[in-house]
TIKEMAR-325414 format. One record per residue (C-alpha): residue number from 1; residue in three letters; x, y, z. Coordinates in Angstrom, 2 decimals, decimal comma. Each point is the difference from the previous one (the first is absolute). Example, Ala and Ser with C-alpha at 12.3 -4.5 7.8 and 13.67 -1.06 7.14 Angstrom:
2
1; ALA; 12,30; -4,50; 7,80
2; SER; 1,37; 3,44; -0,66
This chain:
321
1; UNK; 0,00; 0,00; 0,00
2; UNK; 2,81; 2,63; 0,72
3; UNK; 1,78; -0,66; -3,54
4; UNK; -2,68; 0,42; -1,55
5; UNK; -1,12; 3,02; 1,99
6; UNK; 3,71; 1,17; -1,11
7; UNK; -0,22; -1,44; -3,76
8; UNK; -3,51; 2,50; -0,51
9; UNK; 1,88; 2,77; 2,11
10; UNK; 3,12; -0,12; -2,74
11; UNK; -2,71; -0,54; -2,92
12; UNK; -2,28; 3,15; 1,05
13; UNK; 2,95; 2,05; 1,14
14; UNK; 2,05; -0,87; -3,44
15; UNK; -2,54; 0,72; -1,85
16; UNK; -0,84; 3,39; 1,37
17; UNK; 3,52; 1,71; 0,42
18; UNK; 0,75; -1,83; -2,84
19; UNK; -2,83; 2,13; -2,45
20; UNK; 0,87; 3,23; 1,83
21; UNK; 3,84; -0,14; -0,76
22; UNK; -0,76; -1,00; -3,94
23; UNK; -2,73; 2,92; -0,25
24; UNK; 2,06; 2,38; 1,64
25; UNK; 3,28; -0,88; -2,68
26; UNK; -2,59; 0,30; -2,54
27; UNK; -1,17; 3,46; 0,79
28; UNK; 3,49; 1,42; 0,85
29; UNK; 0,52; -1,89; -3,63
30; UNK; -2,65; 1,89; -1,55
31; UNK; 0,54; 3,68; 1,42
32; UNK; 4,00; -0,77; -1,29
33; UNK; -1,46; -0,27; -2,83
34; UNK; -1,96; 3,46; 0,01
35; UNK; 2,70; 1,71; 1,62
36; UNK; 1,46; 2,62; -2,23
37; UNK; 3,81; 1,64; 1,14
38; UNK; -0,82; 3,68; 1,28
39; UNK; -4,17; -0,51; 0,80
40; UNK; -1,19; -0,93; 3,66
41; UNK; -0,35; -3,70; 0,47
42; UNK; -2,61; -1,95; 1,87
43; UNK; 1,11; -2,94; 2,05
44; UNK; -3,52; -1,64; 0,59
45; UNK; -3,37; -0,40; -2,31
46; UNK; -2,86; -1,71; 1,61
47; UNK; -0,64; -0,55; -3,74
48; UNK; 3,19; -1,98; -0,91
49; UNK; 0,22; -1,46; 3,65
50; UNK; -3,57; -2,30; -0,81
51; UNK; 0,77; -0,52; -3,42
52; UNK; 3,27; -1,46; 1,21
53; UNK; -1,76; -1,90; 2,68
54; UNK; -2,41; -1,82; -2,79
55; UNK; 3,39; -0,72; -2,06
56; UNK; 2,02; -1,00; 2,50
57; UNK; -2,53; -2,13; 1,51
58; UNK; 0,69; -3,61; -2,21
59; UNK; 3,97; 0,40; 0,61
60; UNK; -0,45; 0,04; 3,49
61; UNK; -2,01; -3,04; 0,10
62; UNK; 2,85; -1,91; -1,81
63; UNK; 2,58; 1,24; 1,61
64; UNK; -2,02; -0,49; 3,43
65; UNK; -0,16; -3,71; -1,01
66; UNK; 3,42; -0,39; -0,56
67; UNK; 0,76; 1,56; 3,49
68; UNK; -2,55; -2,34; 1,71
69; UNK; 1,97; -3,27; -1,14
70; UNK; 3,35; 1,84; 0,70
71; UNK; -1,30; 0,47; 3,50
72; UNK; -0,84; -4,07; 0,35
73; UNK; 3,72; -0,57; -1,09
74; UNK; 0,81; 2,08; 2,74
75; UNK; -2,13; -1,23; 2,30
76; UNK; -0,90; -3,28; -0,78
77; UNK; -3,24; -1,88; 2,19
78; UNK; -3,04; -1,14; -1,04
79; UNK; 0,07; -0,13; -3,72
80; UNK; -3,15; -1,45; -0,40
81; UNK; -1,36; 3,18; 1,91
82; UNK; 2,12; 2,20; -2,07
83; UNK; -1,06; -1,55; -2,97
84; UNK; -3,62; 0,17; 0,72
85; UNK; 0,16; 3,76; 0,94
86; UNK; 2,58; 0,35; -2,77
87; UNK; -2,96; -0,94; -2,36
88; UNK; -2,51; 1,98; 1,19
89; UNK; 1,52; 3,20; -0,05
90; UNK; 1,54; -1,43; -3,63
91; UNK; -3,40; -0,47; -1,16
92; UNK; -2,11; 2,88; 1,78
93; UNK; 2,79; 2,51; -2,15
94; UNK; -0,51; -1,69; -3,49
95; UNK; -3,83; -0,96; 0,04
96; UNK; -1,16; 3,25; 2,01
97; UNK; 2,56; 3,16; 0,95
98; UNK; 2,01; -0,19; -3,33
99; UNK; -2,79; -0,14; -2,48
100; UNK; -1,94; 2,51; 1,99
101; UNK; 3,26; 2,22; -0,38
102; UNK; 0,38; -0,53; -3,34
103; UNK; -3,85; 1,22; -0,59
104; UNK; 0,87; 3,32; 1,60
105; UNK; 3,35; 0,42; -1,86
106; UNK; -1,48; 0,87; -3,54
107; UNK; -2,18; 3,29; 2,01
108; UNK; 3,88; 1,43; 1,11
109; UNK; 2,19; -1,00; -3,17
110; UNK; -1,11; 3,27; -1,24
111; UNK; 1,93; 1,58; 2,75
112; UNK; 3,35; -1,36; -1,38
113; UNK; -0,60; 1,78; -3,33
114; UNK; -0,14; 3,46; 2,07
115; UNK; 3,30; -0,78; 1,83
116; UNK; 2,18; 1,89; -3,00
117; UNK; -0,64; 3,42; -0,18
118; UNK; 0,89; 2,53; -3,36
119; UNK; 1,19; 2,80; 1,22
120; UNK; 3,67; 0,47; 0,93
121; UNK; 1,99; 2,87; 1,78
122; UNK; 2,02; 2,93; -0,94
123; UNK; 3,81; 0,73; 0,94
124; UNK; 0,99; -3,28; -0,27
125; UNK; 2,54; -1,85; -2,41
126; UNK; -1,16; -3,12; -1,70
127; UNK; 1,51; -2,46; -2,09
128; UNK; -2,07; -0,77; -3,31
129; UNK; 0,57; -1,96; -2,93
130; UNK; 3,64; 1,50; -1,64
131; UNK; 0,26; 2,69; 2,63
132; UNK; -1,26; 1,67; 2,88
133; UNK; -3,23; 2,38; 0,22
134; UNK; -0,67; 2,84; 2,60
135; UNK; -3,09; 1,54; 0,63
136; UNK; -0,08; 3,66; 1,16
137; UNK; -3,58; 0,60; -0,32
138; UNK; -2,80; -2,46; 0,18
139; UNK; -3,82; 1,88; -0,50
140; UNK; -2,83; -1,66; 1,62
141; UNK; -1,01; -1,22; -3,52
142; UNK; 3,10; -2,45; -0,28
143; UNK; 1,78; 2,70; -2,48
144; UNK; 3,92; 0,86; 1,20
145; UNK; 3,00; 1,72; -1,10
146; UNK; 3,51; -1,26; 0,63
147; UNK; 3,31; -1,14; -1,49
148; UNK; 0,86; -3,42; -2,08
149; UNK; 3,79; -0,66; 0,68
150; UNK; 0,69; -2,54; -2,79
151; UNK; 3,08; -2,43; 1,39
152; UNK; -0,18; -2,68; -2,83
153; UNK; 3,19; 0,98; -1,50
154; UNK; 1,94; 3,11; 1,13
155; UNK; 2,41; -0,47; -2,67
156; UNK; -1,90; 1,39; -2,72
157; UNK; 0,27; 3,83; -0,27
158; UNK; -3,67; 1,70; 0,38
159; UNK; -2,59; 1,41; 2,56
160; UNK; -0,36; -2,71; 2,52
161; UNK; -2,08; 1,91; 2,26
162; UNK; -3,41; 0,58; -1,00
163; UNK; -2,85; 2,34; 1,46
164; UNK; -3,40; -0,53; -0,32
165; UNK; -3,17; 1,57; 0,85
166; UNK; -3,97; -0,78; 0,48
167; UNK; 0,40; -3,74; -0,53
168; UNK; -2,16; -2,61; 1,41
169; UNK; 2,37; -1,12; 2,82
170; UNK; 0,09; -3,80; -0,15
171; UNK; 1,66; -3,07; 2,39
172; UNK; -0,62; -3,34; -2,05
173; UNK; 3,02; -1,06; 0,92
174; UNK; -0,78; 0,02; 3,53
175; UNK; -2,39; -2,47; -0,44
176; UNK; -1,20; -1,95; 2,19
177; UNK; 1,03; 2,99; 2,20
178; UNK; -0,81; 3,60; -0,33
179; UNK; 3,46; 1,58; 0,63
180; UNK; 3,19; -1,48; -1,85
181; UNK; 2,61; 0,93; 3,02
182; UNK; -2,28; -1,90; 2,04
183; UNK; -0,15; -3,16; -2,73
184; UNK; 3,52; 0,27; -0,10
185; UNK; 0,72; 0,07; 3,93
186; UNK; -2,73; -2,83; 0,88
187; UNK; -0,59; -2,15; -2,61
188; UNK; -0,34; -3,15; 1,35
189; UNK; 2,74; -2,83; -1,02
190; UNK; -1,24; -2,92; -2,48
191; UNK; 0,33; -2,09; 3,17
192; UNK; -3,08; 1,38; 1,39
193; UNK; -1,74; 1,53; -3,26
194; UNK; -0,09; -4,01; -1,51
195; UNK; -1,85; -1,42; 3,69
196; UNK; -2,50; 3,02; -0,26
197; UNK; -0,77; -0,53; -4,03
198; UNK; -0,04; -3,78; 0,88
199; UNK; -3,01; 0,77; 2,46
200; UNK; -1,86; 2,43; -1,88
201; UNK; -0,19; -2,27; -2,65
202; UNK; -1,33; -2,63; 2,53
203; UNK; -2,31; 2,45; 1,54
204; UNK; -1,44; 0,95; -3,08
205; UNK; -0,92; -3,09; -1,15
206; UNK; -1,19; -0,84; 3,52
207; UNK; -2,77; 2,86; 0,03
208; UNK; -1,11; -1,27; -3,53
209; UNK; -0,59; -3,21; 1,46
210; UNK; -1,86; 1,30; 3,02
211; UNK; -2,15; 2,46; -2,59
212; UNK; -1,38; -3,06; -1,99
213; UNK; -0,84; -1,89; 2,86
214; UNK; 0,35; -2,37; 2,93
215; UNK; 0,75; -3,01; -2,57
216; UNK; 2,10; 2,31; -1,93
217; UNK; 2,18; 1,09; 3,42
218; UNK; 0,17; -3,93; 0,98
219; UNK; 2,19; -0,85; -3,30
220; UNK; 2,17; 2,90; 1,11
221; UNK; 0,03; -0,81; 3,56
222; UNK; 1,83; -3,30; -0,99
223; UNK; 3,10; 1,67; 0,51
224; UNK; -1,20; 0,79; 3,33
225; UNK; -0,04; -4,38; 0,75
226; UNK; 3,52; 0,13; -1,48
227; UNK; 0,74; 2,73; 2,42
228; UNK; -1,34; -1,96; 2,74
229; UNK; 1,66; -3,06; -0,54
230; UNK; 3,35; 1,45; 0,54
231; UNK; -0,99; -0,93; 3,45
232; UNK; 1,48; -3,53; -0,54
233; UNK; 3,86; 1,67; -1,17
234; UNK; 0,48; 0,82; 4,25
235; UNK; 1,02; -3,93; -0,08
236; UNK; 2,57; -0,29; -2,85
237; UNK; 3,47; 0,16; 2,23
238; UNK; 0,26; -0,15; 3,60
239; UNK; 2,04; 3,50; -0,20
240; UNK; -2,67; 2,60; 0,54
241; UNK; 1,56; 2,85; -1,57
242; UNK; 0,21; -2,43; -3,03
243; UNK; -3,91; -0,42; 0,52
244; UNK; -0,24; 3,12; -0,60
245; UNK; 1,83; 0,36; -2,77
246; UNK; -1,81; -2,44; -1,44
247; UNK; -3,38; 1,53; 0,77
248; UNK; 0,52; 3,41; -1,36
249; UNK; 1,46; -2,15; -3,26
250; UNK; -3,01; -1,66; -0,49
251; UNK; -2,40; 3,09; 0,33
252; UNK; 1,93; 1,37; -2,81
253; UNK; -0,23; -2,26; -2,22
254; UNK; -3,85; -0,14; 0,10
255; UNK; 0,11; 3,56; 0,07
256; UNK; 2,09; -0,08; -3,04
257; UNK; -1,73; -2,10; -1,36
258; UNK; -3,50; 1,09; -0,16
259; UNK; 1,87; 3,32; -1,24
260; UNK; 1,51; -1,86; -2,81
261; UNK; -3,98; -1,36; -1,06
262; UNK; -1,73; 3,44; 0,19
263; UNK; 2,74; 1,73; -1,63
264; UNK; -0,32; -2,32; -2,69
265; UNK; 3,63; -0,81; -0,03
266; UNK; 0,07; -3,88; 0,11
267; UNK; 1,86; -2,58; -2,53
268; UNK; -2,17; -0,77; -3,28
269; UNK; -0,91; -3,55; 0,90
270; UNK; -1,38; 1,69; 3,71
271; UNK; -2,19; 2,75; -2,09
272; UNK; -1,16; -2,61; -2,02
273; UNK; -1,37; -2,14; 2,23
274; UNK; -1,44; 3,04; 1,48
275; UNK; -1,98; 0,83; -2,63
276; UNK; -1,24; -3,42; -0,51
277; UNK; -1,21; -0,79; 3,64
278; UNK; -1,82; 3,77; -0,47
279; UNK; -1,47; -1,40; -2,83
280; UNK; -1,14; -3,12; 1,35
281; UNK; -1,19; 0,59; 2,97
282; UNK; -2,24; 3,28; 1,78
283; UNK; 2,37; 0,80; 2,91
284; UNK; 1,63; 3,38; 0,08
285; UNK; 3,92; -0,39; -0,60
286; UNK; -0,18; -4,55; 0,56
287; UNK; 3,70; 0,14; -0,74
288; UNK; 1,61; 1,77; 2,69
289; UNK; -3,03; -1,28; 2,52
290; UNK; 1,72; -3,09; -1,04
291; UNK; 4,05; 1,07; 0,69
292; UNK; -1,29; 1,29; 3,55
293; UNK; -1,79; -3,46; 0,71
294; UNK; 2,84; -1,46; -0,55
295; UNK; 2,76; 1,74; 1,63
296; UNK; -2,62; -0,14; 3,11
297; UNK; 0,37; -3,76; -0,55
298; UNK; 3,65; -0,18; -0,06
299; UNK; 0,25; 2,09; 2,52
300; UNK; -2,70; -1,41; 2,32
301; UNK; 1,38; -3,79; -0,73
302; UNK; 3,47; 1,49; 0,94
303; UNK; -1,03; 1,70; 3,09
304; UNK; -1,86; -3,58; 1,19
305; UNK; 3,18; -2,14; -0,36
306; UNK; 2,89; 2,13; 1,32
307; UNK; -2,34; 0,83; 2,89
308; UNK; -1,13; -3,45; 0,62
309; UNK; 4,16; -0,59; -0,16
310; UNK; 0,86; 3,19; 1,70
311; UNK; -2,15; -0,81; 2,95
312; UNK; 0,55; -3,69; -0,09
313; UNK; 3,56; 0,98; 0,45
314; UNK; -0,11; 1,83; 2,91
315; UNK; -2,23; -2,17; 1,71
316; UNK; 2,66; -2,91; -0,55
317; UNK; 2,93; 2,52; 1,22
318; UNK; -2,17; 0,97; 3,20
319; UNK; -0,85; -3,85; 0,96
320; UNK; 4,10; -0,89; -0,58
321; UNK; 0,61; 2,85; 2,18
């Protein structure tokens, strides 16, 4: 009874801090994004804060059930207990608070298309394509005057320094951002841009699932079973930290995975096969329901001999002993 008062305390606490931290990166993400050099910046939106709570929201859950098997490795007791509550919480995320999310996300995605802004500032030096551009004067219309500096190629003899005036002032490059200096000083690395493009892609097709349907959100949810199955990877060494290693491995590669099927990036023979279980049968995406029934088998059938072996084991040390 006290594990598993402890096991729903981690779950509920996880889960909650968990959301908060996520929304609040999100809306510091977004208002970087506003944030143009020289103009008074806002460190909270109520707006940004919710839609990054809504986001946020199916991450959390993952990464909550990966931190609730981590937590048996560390503490190891009653599995079947763990395993039963593990389950529950497993299953009350993918058939109720994740699809439920996911209904609310498509109300907010507007507010992501509102987190660039097209103004810019004045008195500020900006790279741009072949040179740099400064503003002097920037109307309320969008109209400025400044200077072009062309640095292509200061060899050539000429004028490299060119004025301008009443111009629509523009900061494409910027984009995703609405200030270049601030692009160039914060631009995330590829080492966290590829994760977050990863789970947009997932998220997206995870609120078109949930929009068509509770049949249509169960073929998606498969990947949730995968997920859950993981749960059997605790047992593969008797090392913990090399449990763990394997854990987070194997959430990756479902994650992965189901990335590489809804991005449409599999092997010919795969996207054949595909396309002929669509055909054949009535089930929203049969293929990859498929894949994530059987990695949860593998996984599953895994989990039930090295724990059978795993525990068998220490039973024999204890009675030696």
């Amino acid at each position: 009874m006290k594990r598993a008062l402890y096991f729903t305390i981690i779950y509920l606490v996880s889960l909650l801090a968990g959301t908060l931290l996520f929304a609040s990166l999100f809306m510091f993400s977004c208002n970087l994004s506003m944030f143009v050099t020289g103009l008074p910046a806002s460190f909270f939106s109520l707006r940004f804060f919710v839609s990054g709570l809504i986001i946020t929201f199916p991450l959390v859950c993952v990464i909550v059930q990966v931190l609730l098997i981590l937590y048996i490795i560390r503490h190891p007791g009653s599995y079947r207990l763990s395993f039963i509550l593990y389950l529950i919480f497993g299953l009350l995320s993918w058939l109720l608070f994740v699809p439920a999310d996911l209904k609310l996300y498509n109300r907010y995605e507007s507010n992501l298309e509102e987190t660039r802004v097209a103004m810019t500032s004045s008195g500020f030096f900006r790279k741009e394509a072949g040179g740099v551009i400064y503003y002097s004067r920037i109307d309320e219309y969008g109209n400025a005057d400044g200077l072009f500096i062309d640095t292509s190629d200061f060899q050539e003899s000429g004028n490299h320094v060119v004025p301008f005036f009443d111009v629509p002032a523009k900061n494409e490059s910027a984009f995703p951002y609405s200030d270049i200096l601030i692009k160039n000083s914060l631009e995330p690395p590829k080492l966290v841009t590829y994760p977050l493009a990863l789970y947009s892609a997932l998220l997206t097709a995870g609120e078109y699932s949930a929009a068509l349907g509770f049949l249509a959100w169960l073929s998606f949810a498969s990947i949730g079973l995968a997920l859950l199955s993981v749960f059997g990877l605790q047992f593969a060494s008797s090392w913990k930290l090399a449990n763990v290693a394997v854990v987070i491995t194997g959430v990756v590669i479902v994650i992965v995975i189901n990335y590489l099927y809804y991005m449409n990036i599999m092997p010919g023979l795969f996207r054949e096969i595909s396309l002929k279980l669509s055909w054949v049968t009535s089930i929203k995406d049969p293929f990859i329901i498929l894949v994530n029934l059987a990695i949860g088998l593998l996984f599953s059938a895994f989990g039930i001999f090295m724990g059978i072996y795993r525990l068998n084991g220490t039973y024999l040390l204890e009675n030696e002993e």
